[in-house]
Backbone as a chain_set.jsonl record, in Angstrom:
{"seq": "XXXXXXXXXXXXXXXXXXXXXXXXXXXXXXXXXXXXXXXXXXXXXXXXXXXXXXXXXXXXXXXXXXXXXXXXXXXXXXXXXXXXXXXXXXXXX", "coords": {"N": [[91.859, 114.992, 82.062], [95.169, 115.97, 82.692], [96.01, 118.609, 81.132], [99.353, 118.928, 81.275], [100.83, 117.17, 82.265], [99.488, 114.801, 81.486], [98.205, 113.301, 83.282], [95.464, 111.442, 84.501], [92.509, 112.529, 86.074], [89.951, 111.643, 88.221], [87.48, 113.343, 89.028], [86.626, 116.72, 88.409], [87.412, 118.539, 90.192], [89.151, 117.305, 91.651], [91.144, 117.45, 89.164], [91.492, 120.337, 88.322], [93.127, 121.011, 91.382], [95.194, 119.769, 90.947], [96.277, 120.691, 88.922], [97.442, 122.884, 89.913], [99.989, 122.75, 90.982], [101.55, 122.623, 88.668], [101.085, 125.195, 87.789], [101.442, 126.844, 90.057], [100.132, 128.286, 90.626], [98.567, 130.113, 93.309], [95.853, 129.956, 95.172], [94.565, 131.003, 97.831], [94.757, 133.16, 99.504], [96.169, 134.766, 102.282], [94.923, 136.798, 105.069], [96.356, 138.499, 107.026], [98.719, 138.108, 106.641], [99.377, 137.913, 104.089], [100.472, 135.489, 103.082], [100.345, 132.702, 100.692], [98.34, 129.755, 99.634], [98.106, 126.32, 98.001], [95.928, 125.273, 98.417], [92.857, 125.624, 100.814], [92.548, 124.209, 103.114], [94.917, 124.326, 104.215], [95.762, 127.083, 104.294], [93.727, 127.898, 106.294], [94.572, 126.066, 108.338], [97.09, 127.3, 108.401], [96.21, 129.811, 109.169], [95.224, 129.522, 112.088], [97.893, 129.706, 113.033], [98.131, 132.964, 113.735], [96.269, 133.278, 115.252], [96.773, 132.055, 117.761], [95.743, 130.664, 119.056], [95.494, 126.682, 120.076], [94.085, 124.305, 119.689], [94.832, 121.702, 119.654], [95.163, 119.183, 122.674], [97.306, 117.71, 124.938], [96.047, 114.821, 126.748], [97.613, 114.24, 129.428], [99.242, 116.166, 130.245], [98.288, 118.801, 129.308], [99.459, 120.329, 127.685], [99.791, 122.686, 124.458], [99.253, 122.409, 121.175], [99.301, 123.926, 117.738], [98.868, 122.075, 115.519], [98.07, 118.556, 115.138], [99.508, 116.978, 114.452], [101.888, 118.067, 115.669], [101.289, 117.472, 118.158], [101.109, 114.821, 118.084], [104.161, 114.287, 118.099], [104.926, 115.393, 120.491], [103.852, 113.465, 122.196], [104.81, 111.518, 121.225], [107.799, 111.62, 122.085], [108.302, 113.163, 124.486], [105.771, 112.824, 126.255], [105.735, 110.011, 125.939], [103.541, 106.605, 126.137], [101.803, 107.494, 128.12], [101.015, 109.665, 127.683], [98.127, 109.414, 125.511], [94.418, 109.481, 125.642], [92.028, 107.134, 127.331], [90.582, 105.807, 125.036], [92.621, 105.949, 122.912], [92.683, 108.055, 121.236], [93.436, 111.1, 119.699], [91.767, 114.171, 120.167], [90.944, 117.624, 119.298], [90.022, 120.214, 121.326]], "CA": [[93.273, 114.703, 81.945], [95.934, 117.162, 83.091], [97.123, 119.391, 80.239], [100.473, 119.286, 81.204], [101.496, 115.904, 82.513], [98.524, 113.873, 80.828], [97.799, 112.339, 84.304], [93.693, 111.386, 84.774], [91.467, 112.663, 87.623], [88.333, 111.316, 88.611], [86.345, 114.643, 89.12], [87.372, 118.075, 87.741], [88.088, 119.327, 90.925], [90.572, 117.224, 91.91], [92.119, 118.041, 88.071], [91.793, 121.654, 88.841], [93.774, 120.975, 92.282], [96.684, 119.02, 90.346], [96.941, 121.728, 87.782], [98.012, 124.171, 90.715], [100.976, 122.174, 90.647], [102.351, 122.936, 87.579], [101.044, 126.191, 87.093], [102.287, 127.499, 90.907], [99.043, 129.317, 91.256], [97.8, 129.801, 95.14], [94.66, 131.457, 94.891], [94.005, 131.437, 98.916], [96.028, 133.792, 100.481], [96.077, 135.306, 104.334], [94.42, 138.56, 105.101], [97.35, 139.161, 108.261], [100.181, 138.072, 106.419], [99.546, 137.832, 102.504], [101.19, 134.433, 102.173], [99.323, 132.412, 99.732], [98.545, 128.704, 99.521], [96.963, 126.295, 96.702], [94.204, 124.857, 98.987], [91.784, 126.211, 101.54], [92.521, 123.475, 104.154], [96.1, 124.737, 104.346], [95.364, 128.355, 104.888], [92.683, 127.521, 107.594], [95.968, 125.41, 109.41], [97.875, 128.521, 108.629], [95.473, 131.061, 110.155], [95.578, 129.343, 113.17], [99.295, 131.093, 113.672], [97.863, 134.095, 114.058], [95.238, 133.5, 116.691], [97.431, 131.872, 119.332], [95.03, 128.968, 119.5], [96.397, 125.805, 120.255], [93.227, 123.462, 119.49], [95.407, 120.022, 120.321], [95.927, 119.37, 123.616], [97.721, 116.886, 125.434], [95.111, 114.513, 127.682], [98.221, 113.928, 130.425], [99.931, 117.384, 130.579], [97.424, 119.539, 129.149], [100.431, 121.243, 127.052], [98.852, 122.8, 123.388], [99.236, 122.859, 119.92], [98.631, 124.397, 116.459], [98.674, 121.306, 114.83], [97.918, 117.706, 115.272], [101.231, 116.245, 113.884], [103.218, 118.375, 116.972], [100.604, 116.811, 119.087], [101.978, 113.152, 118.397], [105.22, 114.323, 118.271], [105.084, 115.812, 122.011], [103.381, 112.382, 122.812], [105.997, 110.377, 120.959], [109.274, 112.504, 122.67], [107.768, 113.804, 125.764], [105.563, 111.847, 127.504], [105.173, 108.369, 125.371], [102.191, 106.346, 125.783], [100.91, 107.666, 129.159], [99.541, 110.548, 127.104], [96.92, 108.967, 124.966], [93.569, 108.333, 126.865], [92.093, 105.991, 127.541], [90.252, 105.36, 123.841], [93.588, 106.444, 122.165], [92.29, 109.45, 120.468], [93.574, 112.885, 120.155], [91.039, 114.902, 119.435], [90.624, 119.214, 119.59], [90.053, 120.458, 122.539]], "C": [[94.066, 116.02, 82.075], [96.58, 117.303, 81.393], [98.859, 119.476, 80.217], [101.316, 117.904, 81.827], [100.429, 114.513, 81.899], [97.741, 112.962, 81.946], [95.697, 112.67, 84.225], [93.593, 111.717, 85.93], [90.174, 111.672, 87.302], [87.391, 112.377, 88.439], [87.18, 115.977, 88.2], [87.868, 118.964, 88.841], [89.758, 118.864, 91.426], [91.91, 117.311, 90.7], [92.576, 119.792, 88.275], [92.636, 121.913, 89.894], [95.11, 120.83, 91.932], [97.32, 119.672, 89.416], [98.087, 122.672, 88.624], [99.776, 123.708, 90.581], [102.092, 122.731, 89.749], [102.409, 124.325, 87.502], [101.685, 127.655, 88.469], [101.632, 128.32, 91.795], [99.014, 129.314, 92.721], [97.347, 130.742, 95.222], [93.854, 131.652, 96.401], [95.225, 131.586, 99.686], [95.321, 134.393, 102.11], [95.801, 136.377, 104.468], [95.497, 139.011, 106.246], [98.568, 139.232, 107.564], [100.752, 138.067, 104.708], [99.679, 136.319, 101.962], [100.253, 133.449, 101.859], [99.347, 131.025, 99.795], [97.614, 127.883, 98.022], [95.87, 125.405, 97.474], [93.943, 125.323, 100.26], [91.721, 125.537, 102.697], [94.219, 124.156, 104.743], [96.018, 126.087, 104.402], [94.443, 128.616, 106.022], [94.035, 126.939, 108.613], [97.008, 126.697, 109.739], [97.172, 129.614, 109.777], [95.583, 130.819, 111.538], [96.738, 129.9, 114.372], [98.805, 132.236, 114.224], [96.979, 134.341, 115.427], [95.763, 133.305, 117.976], [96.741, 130.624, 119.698], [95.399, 127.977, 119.008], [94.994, 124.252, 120.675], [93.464, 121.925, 119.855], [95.585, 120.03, 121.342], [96.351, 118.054, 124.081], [96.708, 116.292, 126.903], [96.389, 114.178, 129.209], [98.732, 115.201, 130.909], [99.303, 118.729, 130.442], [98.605, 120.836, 127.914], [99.329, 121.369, 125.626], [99.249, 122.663, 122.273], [99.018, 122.888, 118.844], [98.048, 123.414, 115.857], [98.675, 119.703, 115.344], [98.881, 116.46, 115.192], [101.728, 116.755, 115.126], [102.905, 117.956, 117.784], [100.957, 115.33, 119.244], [103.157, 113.132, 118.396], [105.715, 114.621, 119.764], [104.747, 114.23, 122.431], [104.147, 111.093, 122.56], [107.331, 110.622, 121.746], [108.843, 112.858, 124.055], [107.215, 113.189, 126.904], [104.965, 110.419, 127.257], [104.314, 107.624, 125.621], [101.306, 107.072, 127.058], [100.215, 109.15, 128.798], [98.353, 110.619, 126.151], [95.815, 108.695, 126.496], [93.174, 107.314, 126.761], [91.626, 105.004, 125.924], [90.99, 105.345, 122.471], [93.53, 107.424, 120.791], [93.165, 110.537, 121.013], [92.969, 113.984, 119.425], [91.282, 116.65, 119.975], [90.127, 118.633, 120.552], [88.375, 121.463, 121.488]], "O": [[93.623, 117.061, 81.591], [97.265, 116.536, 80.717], [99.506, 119.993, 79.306], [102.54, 117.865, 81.707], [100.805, 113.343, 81.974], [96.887, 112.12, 81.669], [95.0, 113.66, 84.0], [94.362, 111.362, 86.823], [89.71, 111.182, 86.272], [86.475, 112.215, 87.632], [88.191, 115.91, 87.501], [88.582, 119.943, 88.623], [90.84, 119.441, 91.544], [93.116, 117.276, 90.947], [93.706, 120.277, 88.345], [93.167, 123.017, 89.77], [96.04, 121.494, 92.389], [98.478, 119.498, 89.038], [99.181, 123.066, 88.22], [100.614, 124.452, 90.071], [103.205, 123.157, 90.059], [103.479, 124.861, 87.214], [102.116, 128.782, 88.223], [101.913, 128.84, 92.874], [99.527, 128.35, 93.29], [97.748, 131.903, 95.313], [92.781, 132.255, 96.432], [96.114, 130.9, 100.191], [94.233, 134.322, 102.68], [96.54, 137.178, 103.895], [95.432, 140.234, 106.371], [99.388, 140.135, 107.727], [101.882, 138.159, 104.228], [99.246, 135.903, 100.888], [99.331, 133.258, 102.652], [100.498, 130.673, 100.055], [96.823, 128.442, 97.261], [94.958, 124.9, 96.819], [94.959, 125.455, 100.944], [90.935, 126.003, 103.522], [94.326, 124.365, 105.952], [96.993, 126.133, 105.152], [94.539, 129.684, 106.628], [94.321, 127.57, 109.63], [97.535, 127.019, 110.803], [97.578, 130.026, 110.864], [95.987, 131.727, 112.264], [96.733, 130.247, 115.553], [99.162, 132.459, 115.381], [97.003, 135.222, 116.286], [95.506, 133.938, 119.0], [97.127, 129.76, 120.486], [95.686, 127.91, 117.813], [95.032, 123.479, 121.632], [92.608, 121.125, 120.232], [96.343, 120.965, 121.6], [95.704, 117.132, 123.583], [96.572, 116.994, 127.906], [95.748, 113.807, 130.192], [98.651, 115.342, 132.129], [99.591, 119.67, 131.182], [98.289, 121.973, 127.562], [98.362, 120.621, 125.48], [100.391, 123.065, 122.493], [98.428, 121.874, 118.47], [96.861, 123.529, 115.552], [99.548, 119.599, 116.205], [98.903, 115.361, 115.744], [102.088, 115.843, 115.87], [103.775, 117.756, 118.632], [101.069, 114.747, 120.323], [103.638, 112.033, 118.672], [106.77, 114.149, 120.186], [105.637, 113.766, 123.145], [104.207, 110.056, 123.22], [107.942, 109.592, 122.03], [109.773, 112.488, 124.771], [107.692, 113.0, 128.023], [104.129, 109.805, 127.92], [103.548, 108.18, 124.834], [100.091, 107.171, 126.888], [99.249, 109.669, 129.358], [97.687, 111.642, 125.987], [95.995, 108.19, 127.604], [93.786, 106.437, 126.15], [92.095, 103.9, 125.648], [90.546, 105.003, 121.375], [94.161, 107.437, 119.735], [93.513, 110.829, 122.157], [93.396, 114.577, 118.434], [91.812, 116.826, 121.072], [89.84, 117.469, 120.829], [87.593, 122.177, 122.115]]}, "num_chains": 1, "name": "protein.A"}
């Protein structure tokens, strides 16, 4: 049970996750840029900035990017369904 809002977890990690919350911590920070996050999946998305790699790509235009969200957003605004393929995946490149 969270110390500070009384809410239950299931495991202790995901209590340890929900604490960050309150307490503001973000104990994985960026070796290029410093800036700090409170989980390890979200600094991995971050790092990505730095490299230039653009892991999504578009199967109609071949356009790239960082993240997977700007990838359905180009495909929702840009070039609407004729850039899904044919199994309507968008997976990394």
């Amino acid at each position: 049970m969270c110390r500070f809002c009384a809410r239950r977890f299931a495991g202790a990690r995901d209590l340890k996750r929900h604490e960050l919350v309150h307490t503001g911590e973000k104990p994985f920070q960026c070796d290029v840029c410093s800036k700090s996050f409170t989980r390890v999946a979200s600094l991995r998305d971050h790092q990505i900035l730095h490299t230039g790699e653009k892991p999504f790509r578009c199967d109609k235009c071949n356009a790239g990017f960082v993240r997977k969200s700007l990838l359905r957003i180009h495909i929702r605004d840009r070039c609407k369904n004729t850039c899904l393929n044919r199994s309507n995946k968008m997976a990394p490149v």
